[in-house]
C-alpha positions in Angstrom: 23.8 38.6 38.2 21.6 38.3 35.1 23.3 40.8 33.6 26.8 39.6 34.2 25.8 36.4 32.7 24.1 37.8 29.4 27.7 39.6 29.0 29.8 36.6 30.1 27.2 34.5 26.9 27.7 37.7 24.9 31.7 37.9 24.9 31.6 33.8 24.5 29.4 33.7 21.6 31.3 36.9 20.0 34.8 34.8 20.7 33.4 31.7 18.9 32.6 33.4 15.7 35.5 35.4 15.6 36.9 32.0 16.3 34.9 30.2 13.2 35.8 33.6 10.7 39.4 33.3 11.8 39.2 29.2 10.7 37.6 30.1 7.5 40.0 32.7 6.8 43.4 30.5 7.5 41.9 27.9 4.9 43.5 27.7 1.7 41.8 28.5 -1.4 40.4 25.8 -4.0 40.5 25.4 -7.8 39.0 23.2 -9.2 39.2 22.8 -13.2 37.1 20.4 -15.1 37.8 20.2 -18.8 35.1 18.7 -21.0 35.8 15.4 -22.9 39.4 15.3 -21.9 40.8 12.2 -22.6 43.4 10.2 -20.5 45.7 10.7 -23.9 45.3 14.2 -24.5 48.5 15.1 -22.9 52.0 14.6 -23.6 53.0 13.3 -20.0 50.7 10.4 -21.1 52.6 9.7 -24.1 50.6 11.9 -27.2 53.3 12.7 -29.1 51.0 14.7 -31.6 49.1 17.0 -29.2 51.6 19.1 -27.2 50.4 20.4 -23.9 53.8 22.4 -22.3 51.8 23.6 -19.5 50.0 20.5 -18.2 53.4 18.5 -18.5 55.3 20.7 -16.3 52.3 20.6 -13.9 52.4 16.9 -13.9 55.9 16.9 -13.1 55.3 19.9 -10.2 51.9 18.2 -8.5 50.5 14.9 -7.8 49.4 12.6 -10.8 46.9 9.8 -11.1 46.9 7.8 -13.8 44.4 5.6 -13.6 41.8 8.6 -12.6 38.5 7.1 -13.7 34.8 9.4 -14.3 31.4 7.4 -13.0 30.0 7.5 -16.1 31.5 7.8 -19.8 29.0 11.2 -20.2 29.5 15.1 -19.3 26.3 15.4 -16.9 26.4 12.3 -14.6 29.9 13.1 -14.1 29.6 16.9 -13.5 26.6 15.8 -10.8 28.9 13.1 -8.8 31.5 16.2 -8.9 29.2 18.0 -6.9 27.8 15.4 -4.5 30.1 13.2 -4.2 27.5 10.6 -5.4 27.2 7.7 -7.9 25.2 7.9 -10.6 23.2 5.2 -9.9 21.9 6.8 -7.0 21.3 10.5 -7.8 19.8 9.3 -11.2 21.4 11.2 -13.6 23.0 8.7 -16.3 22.7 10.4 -19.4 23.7 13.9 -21.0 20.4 16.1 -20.1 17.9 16.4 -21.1 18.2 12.8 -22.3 16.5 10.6 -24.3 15.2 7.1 -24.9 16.4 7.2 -28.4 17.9 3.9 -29.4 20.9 5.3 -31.3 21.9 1.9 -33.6 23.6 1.4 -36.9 21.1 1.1 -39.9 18.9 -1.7 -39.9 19.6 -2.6 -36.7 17.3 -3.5 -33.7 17.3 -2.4 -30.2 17.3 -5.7 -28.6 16.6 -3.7 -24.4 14.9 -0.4 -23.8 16.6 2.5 -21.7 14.1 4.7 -20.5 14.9 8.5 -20.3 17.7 9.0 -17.1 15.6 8.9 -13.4 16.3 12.7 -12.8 16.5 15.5 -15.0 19.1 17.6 -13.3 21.0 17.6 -9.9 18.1 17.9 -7.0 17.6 20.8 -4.0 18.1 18.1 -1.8 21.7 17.2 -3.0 24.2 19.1 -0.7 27.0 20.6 -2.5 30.4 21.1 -2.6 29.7 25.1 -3.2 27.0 25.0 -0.4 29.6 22.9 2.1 32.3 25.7 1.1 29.9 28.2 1.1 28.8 27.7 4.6 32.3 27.2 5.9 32.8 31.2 5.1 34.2 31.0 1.1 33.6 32.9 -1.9 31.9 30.5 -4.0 32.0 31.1 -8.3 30.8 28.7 -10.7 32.2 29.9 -14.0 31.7 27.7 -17.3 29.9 24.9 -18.5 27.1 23.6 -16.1 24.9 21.0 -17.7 23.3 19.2 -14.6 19.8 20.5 -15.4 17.6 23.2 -16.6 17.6 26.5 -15.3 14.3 26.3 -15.2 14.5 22.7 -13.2 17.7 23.3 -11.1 17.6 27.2 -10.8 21.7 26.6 -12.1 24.4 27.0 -9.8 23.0 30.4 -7.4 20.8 27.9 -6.5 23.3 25.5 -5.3 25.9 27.2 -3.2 27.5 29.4 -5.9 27.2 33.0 -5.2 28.8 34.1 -8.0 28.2 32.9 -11.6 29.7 33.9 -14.9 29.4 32.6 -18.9 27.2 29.5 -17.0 26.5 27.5 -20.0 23.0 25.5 -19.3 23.7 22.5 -21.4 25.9 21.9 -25.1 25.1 25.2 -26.7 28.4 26.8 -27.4 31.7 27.5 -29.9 35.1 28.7 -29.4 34.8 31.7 -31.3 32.4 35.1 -31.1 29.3 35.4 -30.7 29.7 31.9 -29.2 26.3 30.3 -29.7 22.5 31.6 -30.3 23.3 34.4 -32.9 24.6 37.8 -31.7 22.3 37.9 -28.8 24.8 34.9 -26.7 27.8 37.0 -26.6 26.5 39.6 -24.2 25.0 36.6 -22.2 28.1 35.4 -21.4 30.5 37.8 -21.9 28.9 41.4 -22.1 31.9 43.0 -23.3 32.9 40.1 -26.2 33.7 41.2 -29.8 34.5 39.5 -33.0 37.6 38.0 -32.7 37.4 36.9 -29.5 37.9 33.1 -27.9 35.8 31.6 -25.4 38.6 29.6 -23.7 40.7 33.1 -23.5 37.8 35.1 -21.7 36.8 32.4 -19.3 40.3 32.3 -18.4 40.5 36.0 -18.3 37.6 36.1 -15.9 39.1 33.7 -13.6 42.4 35.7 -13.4 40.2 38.9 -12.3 38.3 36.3 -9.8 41.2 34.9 -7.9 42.9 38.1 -7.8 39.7 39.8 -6.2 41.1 41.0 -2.5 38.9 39.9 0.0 38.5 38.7 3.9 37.5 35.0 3.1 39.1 32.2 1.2 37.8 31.4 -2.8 36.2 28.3 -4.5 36.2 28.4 -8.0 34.7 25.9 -9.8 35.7 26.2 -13.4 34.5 24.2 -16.3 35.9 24.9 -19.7 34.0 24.2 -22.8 36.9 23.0 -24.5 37.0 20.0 -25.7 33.9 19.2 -26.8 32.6 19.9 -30.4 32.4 21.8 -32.4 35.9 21.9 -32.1 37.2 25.5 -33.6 41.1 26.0 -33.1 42.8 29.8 -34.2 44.3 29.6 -37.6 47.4 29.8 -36.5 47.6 26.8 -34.1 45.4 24.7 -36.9 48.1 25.5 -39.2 50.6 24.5 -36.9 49.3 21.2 -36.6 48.4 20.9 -40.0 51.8 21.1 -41.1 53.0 18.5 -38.6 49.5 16.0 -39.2 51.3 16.2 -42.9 54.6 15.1 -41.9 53.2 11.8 -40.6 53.2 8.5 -41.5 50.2 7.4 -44.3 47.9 4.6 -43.1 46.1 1.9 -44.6 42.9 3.2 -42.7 42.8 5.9 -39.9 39.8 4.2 -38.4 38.5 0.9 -36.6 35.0 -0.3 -36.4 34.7 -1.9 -32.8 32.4 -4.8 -32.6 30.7 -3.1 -29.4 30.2 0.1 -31.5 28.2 1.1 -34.8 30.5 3.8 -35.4 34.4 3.7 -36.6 36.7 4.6 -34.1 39.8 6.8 -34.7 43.5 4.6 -34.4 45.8 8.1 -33.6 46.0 11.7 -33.4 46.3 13.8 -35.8 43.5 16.4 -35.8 44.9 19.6 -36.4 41.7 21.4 -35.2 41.4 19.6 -31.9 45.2 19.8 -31.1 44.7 23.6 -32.2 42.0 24.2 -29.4 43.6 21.4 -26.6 46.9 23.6 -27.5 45.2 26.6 -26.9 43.7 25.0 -23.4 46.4 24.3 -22.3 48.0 27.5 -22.8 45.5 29.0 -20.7 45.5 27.2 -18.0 49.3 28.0 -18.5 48.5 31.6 -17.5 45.8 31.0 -14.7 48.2 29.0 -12.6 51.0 32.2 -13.5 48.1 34.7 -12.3 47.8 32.3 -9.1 51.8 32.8 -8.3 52.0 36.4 -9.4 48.8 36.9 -6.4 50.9 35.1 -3.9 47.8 32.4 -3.9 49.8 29.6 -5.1 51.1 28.1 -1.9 47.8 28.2 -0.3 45.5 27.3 -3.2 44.2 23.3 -3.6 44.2 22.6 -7.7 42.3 19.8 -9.0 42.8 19.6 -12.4 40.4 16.7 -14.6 37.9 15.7 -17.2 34.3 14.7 -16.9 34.8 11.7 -19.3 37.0 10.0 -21.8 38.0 11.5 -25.5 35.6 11.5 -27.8 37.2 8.6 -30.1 33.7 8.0 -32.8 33.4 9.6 -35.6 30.3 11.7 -34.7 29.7 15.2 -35.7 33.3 16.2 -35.6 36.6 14.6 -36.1 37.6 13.1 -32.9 40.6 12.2 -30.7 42.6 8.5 -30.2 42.5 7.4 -26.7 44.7 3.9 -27.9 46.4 2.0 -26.4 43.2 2.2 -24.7 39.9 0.8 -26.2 37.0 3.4 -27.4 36.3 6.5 -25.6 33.5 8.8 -24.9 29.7 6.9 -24.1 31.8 3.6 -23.4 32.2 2.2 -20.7 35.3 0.8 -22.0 38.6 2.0 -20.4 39.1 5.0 -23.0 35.7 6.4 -22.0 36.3 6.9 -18.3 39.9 7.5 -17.9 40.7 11.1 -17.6 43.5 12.9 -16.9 44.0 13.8 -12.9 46.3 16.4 -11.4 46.3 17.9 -8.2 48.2 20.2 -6.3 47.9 20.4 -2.2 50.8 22.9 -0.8 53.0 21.0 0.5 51.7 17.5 0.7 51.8 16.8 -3.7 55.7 16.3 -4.1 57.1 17.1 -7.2 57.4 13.8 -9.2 54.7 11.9 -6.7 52.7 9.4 -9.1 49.9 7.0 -8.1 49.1 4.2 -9.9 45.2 3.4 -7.3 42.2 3.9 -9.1 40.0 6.7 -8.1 36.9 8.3 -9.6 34.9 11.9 -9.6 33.0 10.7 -6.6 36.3 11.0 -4.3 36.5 15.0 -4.6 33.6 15.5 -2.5 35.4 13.7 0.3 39.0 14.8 -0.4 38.3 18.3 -0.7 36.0 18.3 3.0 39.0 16.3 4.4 41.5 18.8 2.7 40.0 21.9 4.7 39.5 19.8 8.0 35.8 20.0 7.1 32.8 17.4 8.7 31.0 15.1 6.2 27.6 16.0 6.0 25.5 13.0 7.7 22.4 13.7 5.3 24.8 13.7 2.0 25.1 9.9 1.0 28.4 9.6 -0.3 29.8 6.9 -2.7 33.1 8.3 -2.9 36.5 8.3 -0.5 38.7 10.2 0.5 42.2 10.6 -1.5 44.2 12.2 1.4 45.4 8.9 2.3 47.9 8.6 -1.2 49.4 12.1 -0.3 50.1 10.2 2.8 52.2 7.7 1.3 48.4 4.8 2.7 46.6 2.5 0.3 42.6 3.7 0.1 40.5 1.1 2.0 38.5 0.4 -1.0 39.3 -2.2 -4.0 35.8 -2.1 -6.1 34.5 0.4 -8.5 31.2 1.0 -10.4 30.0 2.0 -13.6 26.3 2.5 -14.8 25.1 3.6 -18.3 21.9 2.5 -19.4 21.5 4.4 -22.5 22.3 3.9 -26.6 24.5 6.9 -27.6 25.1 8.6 -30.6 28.8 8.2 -30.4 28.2 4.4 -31.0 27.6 3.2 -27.1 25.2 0.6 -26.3 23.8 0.6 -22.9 26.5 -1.6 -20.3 27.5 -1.1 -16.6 30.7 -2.2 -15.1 32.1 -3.4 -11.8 36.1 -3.4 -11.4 37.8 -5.9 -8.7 41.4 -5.4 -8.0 42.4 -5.2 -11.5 39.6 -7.2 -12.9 37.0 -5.4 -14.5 33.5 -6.8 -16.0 31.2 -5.0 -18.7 27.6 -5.9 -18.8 26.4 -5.7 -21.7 22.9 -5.6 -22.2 22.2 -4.5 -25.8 24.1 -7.9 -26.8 23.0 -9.9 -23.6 26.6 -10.8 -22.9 29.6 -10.1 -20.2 33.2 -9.3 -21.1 36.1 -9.9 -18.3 39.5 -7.9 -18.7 42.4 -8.2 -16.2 43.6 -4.8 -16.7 47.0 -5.2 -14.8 48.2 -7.2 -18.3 45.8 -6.1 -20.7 44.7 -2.3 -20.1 43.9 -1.9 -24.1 41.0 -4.7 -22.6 41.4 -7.1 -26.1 41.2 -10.5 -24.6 37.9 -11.3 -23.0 38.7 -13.6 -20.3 34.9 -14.1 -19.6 35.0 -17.9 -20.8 38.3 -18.5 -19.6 37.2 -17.7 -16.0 33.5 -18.3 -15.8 33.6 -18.0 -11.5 35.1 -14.7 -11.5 32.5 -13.8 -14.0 29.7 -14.6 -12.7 30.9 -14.0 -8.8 31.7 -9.8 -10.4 28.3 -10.2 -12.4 26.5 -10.5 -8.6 28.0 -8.1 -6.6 27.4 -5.6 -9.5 23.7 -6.5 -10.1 23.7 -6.0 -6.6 24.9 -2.5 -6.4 22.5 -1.3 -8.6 19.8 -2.9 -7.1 20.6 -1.1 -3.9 21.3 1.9 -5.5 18.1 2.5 -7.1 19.5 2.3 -10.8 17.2 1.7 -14.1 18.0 -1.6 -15.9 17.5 -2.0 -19.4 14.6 -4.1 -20.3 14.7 -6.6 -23.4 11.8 -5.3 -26.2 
């Protein structure tokens, strides 16, 4: 009798995780590609008439876009983190690029009226639970190719430690060029690509690699998470595109001045585009991701592969280091929490629920993959992962999202010009706190999305009713505030 029971267990268990390998196998596949510093007017399907981007406009046509796809914070490694956990900054405690600093970055002469400490944690923590370990456990291949930025190795132990088993040209934090040896001298190139030679073009191999991932055969679905370099600085476009857009930056129209200075900035701000190295390089970009989604079709693995396609924060718009980009109509870009530093381009493509043509026009941030993607694949939330995001299935649906506020935290000067702010958006009201000049500024973005009118004294109630519930957040949330000196 015992026996015929340990074989009736034995043929029940065996059923159930042929079961669960069978699940895992009928998932589909996910892509998800995060561009760095991509602003919301990068792309010609957003009206740049400068930049051309072929291959993204087509996609945007093909998949579902969101244009009013917002980032938590207005920086690469808060962003990247949420990404990941589906949490908000304010919580999981990165808010600053890491390492950080508590630098006060200010104009000459100027004082640092508050004090922003160094951000609470200096890299994503063991005791997040990630999308890669989520996908992992569910029976993928999980990759982690690119830029990774949320931490030290030495802190975070990088993505192997994090549900990724498989990593490739894993850049720890801002060290890296377009072109050969990459960064460090000749000793980078073999680190991330052992088999680079003068000549070559970061963008091109980590495409390259991605290709030869997705067309691996194997039993199990992929997860690739792939995070270009491009387009942070330095920027470094091939000759021949530079030239390309060099020839047609000429052909424009002189200006009085090309740039602005923004009373909430201590740098000048670009007015348009006309870069010929960054529209060389976002050219180039766009290109390859041109030839992953091709690679995708020419596998079969298009019709059963999830895309999400994005940026980690605005356009760099300051004149910092290297010429920037023009996010107008919308105001400042990268390190502001104005609407130019946290609107990002969004594309995704779920067979057969994004509908050629499908736009939406809802707000959603970074911290809504986590819960899209675990809804996506019919996957549980994680009760010990708190999440701040929600899930975006409900728009393929043709449903509004049951949430109407979003949140914004950066405590931190910034070399790009940013003083330290946070931000609470209502409906289509949006308030920046800012605390470096002690003052609030109230924009109803449904008639004003460049945000030039203040309405802050015009409606004092709304004001002080957004100021609350936003102190309020962060209170609850754990977040640093600035301090006055």
């Amino acid at each position: 009798m015992r026996y015929r029971l340990l074989l009736i267990l034995l043929f029940v268990c065996a059923a159930f995780g042929a079961h669960c390998q069978s699940s895992a196998a009928e998932r589909p596949n996910v892509l998800f590609i995060l561009v760095d510093d991509f602003g919301w007017k990068d792309v010609g399907y957003q009206g740049s008439t400068f930049y051309e981007t072929p291959e993204l406009d087509a996609l945007a046509a093909e998949w579902m876009r969101f244009d009013q796809c917002y980032t938590p914070s207005p920086m690469c490694s808060p962003t990247r983190v949420s990404i990941l956990t589906g949490s908000h900054p304010a919580r999981h405690g990165v808010t600053q690029w890491l390492d950080g600093t508590d630098k006060a970055f200010i104009a000459k002469g100027e004082t640092a009226s508050v004090y922003c400490p160094r951000p609470l944690s200096s890299g994503i923590q063991d005791s997040e639970i990630t999308l890669g370990e989520r996908l992992h456990d569910a029976g993928y291949a999980t990759a982690f190719y690119g830029k990774w930025h949320m931490g030290r190795f030495k802190n975070t132990g990088g993505p192997k430690n994090h549900g990724y088993s498989e990593q490739l040209a894993v850049i720890e934090s801002n060290g890296c060029r377009m072109d050969y040896p990459f960064s460090g001298g000749k000793k980078a190139a073999p680190a991330y690509f052992p088999d680079a030679q003068p000549g070559d073009n970061f963008t091109d191999l980590l495409t390259d690699a991605a290709i030869d991932f997705v067309a691996t055969e194997r039993d199990s679905p992929f997860y690739l998470h792939l995070c270009y370099f491009s387009m942070h600085s330095p920027l470094k476009s091939k000759s021949v595109y530079r030239e390309k857009f060099a020839k047609k930056a000429a052909s424009l129209p002189a200006l009085e001045t090309d740039r602005i200075t923004d009373p909430y900035t201590h740098l000048p701000q670009s007015l348009r585009q006309d870069e010929p190295e960054y529209a060389g390089q976002l050219y180039n970009l766009d290109r390859n991701i041109g030839l992953l989604i091709d690679a995708l079709k020419d596998e079969g693995l298009y019709e059963n592969t999830i895309i999400i396609l994005t940026g980690d924060n605005g356009g760099r718009s300051a004149y910092f280091r290297s010429p920037p980009t023009s996010n107008r109509p919308l105001r400042n870009g990268k390190t502001f929490l104005f609407e130019g530093g946290i609107r990002t381009p969004l594309l995704i493509h779920w067979p057969q629920y994004s509908q050629p043509g499908r736009r939406s026009e809802t707000p959603v941030m970074s911290t809504d993959f986590y819960p899209t993607i675990l809804d996506m694949l019919d996957l549980p939330e994680t009760p010990d992962q708190p999440v701040d995001g929600v899930s975006l299935v409900p728009l393929f649906q043709g449903k509004a999202l049951d949430r109407d506020t979003l949140y914004w935290h950066f405590p931190h000067y910034q070399g790009e010009g940013a003083y330290p702010a946070s931000a609470i958006r209502v409906g289509s009201m949006k308030l920046i706190q800012h605390y470096h000049h002690d003052t609030q500024l109230l924009f109803d973005l449904s008639q004003d999305q460049g945000e030039t009118y203040d309405l802050s004294a015009d409606r004092p109630d709304i004001a002080t009713k957004m100021a609350d519930q936003l102190r309020n957040y962060l209170t609850t949330h754990g977040a640093t505030i600035p301090e006055p000196r």
